[in-house]
N, C-alpha and C positions, 0 to 999 in steps of 0.2 A: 747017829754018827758021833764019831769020837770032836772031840775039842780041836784036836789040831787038823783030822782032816775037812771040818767044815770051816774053819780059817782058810786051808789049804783052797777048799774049791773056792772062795769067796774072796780071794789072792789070785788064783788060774782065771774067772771071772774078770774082775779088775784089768787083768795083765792081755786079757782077749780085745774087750775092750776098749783100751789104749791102741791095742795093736791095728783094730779095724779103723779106728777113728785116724791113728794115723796114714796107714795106707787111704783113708775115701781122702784125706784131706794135705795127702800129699806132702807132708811136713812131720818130719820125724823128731822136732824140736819141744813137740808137746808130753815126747818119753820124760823130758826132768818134771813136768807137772805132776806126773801122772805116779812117778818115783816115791815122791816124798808125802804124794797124799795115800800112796799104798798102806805107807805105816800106820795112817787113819785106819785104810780098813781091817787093819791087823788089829789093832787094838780095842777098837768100838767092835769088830764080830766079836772078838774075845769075853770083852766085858758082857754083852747080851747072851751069849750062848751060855757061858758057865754061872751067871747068876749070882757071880759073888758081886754086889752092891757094898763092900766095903769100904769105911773112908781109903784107906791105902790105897785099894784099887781105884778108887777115882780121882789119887793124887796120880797114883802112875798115870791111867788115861790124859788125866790134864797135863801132865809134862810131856808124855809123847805128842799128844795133838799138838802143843805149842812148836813142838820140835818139829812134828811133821808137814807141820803149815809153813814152819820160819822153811822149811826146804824147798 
């Protein structure tokens, strides 16, 4: 699979997920957790699937994770 559609299902994933947990648990309040840790899994599939270990690429990782945690 290509890079963006294994993010893609690994985002549809995530986004199931969130959905099931929130309908068993009755609280749709857990969508903002689930938001900003999406950008985690956007960027961590990212980085493992295409293999580039470069420092650049592990500054971006680290400012998105930082970002997508502060969310």
């Amino acid at each position: 699979m290509t890079l963006i559609v294994t993010v893609a299902v690994a985002l549809a994933v995530w986004a199931h997920l969130a959905f099931f947990l929130a309908v068993i648990l009755k609280n749709n309040t857990i969508a903002d957790v689930f938001w900003g840790l999406g950008f985690l899994v956007v960027v961590w599939t990212s980085l493992f699937v295409s293999g580039n270990f470069q420092p650049r690429a592990w500054l971006v990782v680290g400012l998105v994770t930082l970002w997508g945690l502060r969310l």
